[in-house]
C-alpha positions in Angstrom: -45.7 16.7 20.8 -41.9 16.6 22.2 -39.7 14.6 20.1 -38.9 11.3 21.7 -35.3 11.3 20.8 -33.0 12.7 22.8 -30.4 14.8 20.7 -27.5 12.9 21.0 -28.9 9.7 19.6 -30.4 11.5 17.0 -27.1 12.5 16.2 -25.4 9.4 16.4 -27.9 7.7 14.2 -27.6 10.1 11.3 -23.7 9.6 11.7 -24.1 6.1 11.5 -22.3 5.1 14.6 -24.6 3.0 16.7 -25.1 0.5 14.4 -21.3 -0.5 14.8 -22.5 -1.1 18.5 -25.2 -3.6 17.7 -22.9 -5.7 15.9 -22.2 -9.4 17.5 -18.7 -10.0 20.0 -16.3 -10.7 18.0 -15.8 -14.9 18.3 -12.5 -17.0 18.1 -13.4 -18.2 14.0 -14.1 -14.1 13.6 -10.2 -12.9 14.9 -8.8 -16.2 13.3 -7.1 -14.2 10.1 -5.2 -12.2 12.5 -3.3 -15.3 14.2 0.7 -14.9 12.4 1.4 -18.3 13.4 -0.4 -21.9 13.3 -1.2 -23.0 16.6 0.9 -25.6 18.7 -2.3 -28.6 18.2 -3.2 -27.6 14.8 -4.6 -30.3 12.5 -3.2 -31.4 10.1 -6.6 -30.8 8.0 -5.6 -26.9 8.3 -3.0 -27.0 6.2 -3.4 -27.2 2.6 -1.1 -28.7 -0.3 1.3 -27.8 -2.9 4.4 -27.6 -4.9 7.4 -24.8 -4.5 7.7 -23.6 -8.5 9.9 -20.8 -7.1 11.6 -19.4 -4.7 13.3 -16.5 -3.7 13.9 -16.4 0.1 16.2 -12.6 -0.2 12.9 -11.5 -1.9 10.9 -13.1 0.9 8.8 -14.7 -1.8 7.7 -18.3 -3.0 5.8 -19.4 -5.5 3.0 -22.8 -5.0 1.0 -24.7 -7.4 -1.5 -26.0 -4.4 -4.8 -27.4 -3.8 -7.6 -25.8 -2.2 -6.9 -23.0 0.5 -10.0 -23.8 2.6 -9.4 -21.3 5.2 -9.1 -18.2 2.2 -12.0 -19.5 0.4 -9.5 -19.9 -2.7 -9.8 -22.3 -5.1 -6.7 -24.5 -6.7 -3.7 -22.2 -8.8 -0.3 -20.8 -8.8 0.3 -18.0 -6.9 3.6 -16.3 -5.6 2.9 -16.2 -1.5 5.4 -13.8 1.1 7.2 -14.5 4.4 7.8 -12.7 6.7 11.2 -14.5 7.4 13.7 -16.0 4.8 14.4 -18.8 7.4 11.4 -20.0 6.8 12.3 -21.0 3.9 15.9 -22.0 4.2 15.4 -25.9 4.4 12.8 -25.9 1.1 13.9 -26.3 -2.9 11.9 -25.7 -6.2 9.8 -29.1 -6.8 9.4 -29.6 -2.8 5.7 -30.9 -2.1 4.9 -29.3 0.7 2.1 -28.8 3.6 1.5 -25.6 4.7 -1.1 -22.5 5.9 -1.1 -19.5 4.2 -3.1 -16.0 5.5 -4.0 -12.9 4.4 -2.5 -10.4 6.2 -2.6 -6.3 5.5 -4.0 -7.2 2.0 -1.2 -9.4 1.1 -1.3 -13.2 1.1 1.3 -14.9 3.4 3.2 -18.3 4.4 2.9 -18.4 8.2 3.9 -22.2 8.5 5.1 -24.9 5.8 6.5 -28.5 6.1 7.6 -31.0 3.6 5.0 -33.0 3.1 5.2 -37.2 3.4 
């Protein structure tokens, strides 16, 4: 009996590289993470809450006590967040309640956009 697959895919399926071709397209929500910078129309809803206990903009650092991060699936806490610009944070002082969207980007966690909040 001749064997009904051809070499090459044989191959390919021991090396584990055609199931990386069956995956799904890739969808906007999918390549959301990547986006640096909050969109022009984004709701308010996508930003989360919190209060600057630190700062330290030559360091490019800032630490929040905030709320929920809905779009990190991270619950409430204090964290220290980076920027990737100290202008960012040039109009902000410890105890500033703020609004503002923080990503994960190479592995670290990041403040792409922040307001004072009302």
């Amino acid at each position: 009996m001749k064997n009904p697959l051809h070499p090459l895919v044989a191959a390919c399926l021991l090396a584990g590289v055609l199931p990386a071709f069956a995956q799904a397209p890739a969808t906007a929500a999918d390549t959301h993470a990547d986006h640096h910078t909050a969109a022009p129309g984004e709701a308010a809803s996508e930003l989360s809450e919190g209060e600057i206990t630190r700062l330290d903009a030559k360091a490019l650092k800032l630490t929040l006590r905030h709320g929920e991060l809905k779009n990190l699936n991270m619950p409430p806490m204090t964290m220290v967040f980076r920027v990737q610009d100290a202008a960012l944070l040039a109009a902000f002082n410890v105890g500033d309640r703020v609004r503002f969207r923080a990503e994960q980007i190479q592995g670290g966690y990041y403040v792409t956009r922040i307001e004072k909040a009302p």
